[in-house]
C-alpha positions as CSV (number, residue, x, y, z in Angstrom):
1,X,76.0,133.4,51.7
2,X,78.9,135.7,51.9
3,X,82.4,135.9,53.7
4,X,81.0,137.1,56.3
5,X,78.7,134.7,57.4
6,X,81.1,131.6,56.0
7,X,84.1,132.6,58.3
8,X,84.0,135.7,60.0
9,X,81.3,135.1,62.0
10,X,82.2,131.4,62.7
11,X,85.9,132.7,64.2
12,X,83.9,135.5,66.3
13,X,81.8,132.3,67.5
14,X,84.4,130.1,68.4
15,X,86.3,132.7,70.2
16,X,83.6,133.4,72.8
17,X,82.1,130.1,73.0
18,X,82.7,128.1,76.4
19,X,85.8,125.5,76.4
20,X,85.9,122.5,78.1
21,X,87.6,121.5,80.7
22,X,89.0,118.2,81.7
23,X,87.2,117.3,85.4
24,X,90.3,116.1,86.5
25,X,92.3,119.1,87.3
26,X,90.6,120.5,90.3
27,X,89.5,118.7,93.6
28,X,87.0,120.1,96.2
29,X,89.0,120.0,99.6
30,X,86.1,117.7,101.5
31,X,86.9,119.6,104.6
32,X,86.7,122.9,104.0
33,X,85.4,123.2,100.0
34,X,88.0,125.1,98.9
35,X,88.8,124.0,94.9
36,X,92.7,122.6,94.7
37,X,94.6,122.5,91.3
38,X,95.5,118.9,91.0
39,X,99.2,120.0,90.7
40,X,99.1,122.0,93.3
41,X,97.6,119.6,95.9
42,X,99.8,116.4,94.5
43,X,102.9,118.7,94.9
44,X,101.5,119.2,98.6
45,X,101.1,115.3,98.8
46,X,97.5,115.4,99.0
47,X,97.3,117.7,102.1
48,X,94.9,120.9,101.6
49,X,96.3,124.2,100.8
50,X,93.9,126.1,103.1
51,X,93.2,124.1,105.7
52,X,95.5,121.3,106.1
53,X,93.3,118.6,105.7
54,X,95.1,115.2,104.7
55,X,93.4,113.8,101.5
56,X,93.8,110.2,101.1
57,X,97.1,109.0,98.7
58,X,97.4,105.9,97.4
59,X,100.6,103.5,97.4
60,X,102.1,104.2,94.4
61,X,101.3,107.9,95.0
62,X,103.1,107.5,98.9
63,X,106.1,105.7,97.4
64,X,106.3,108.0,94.5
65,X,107.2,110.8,97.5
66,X,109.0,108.4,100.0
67,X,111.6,106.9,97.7
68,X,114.5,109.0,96.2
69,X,113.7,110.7,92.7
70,X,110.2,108.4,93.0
71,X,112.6,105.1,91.7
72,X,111.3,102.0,93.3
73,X,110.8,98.3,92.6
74,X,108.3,96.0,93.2
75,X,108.4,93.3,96.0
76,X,107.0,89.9,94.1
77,X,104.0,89.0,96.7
78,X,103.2,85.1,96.7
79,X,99.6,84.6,95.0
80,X,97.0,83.1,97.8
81,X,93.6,81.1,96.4
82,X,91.6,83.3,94.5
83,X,88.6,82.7,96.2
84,X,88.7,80.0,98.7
85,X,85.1,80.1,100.4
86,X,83.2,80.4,97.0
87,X,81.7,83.5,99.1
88,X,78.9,85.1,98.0
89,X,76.4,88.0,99.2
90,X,75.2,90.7,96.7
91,X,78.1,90.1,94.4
92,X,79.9,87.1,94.0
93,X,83.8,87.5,95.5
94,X,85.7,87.4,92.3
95,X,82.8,90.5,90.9
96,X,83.9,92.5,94.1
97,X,87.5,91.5,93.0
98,X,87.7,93.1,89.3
99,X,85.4,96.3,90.4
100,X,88.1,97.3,93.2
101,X,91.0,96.1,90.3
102,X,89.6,98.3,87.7
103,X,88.6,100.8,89.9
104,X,91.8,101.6,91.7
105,X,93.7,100.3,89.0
106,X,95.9,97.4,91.6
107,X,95.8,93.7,92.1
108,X,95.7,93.9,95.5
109,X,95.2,95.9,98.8
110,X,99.0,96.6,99.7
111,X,102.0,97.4,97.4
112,X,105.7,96.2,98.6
113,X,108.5,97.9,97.1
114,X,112.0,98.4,97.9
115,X,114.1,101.7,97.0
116,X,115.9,103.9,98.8
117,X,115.0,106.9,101.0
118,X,117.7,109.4,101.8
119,X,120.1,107.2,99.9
120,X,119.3,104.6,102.5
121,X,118.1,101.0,101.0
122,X,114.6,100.3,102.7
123,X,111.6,98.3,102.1
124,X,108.4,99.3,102.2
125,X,104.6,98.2,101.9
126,X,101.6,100.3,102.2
127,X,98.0,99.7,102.0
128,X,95.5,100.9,100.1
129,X,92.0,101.9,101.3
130,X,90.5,102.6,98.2
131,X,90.6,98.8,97.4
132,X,87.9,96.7,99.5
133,X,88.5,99.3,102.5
134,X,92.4,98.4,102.8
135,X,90.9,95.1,104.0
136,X,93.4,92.4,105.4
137,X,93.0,89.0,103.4
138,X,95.3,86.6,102.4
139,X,96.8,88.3,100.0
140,X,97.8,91.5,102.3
141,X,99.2,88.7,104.7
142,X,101.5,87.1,102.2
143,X,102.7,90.9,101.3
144,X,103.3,91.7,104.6
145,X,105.3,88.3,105.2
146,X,107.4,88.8,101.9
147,X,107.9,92.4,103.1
148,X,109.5,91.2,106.5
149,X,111.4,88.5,104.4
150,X,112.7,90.4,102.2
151,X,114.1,93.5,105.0
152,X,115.5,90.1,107.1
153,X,117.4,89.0,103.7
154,X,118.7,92.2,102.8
155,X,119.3,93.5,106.0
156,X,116.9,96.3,105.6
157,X,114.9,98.5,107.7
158,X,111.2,97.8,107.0
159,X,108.7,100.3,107.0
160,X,104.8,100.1,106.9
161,X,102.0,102.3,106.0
162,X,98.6,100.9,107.9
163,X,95.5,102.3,106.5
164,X,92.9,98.6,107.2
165,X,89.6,98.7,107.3
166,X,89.6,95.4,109.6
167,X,89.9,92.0,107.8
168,X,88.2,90.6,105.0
169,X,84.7,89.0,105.8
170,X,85.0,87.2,102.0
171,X,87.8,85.2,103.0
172,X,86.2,84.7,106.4
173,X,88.5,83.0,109.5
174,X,90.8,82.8,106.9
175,X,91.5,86.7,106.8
176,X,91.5,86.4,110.7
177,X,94.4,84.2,110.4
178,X,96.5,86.7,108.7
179,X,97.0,88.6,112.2
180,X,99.0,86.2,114.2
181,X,101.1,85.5,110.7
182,X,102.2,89.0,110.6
183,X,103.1,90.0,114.1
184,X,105.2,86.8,113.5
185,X,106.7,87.6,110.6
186,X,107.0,91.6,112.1
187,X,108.6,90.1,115.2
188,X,111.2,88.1,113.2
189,X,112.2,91.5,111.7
190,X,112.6,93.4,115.0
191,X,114.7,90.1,116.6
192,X,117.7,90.4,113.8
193,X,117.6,94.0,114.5
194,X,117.4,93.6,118.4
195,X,118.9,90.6,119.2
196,X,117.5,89.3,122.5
197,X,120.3,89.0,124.6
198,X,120.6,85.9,127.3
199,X,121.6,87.2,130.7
């Protein structure tokens, strides 16, 4: 063995050989196939380059680009029973639980935050498809409730990002329940900011 073959022909090797690449950085546009930089597309909020297709965002992602400078604070949700039909089909309802948790990386299928857009105080809550199809359960009732609450008590304008997949056949009538609690607790937001007025 000479020098050579020790480390000249090594360096040649290594300069020609194929790097890898993380996966992450590029996305395939699912409308049109076109390959976005992920920088590129996140600084387009997840809208396609090429043929304006909107991508799907996530809460954190939405509120990152709705709040000033990204700064927002978490709205504290009131925790609802874990799982309060024991429900079961392939996968028990706690299994289905975790998987969506680890997989998008939430608790739950909305986010409330408060911040300020505009340099305008606002609260907000958005929902998140990714986790159980955005479904409405108890939990995204008590968000949307402490939402509401919380725009009433600070006299706030309350703004909501919708993206259900209908309500959450795990928690049965229960998640059906969650509908007449909301446009309640919606309604008591619009009456303090259009009083109904006695004639």
């Amino acid at each position: 063995m000479n020098w050579i073959t020790n480390y000249v022909r090594p360096r040649i090797n290594s300069l020609f050989s194929r790097r890898e690449v993380p996966e992450n950085l590029w996305t395939k546009c699912p409308e049109c196939g076109t390959m976005l930089f992920h920088r590129e597309l996140s600084n387009n909020l997840n809208v396609c380059t090429n043929c304006d297709h909107h991508m799907q965002i996530s809460p954190r992602e939405r509120f990152a680009s709705l709040f000033d400078a990204g700064a927002f604070v978490e709205v504290k949700v009131p925790e609802p029973i874990a799982d309060p039909l024991q429900f079961r089909d392939q996968k028990k309802y706690p299994e289905r639980m975790k998987a969506a948790q680890k997989s998008t990386g939430e608790k739950e299928a909305m986010l409330v935050a408060e911040g300020e857009m505009g340099r305008t105080p606002i609260i907000a809550a958005a929902q998140d498809f990714s986790f159980m199809g955005g479904s409405m359960g108890m939990y995204v009732g008590n968000a949307i409730i402490a939402a509401a609450e919380r725009a009433v008590k600070t006299k706030r304008p309350l703004v909501l990002f919708s993206a259900a997949g209908g309500a959450r056949m795990q928690e049965g009538i229960l998640s059906l329940m969650q509908m007449p609690r909301t446009t309640v607790a919606v309604e008591m937001r619009k009456r303090r900011v259009f009083p109904t007025s006695s004639c």
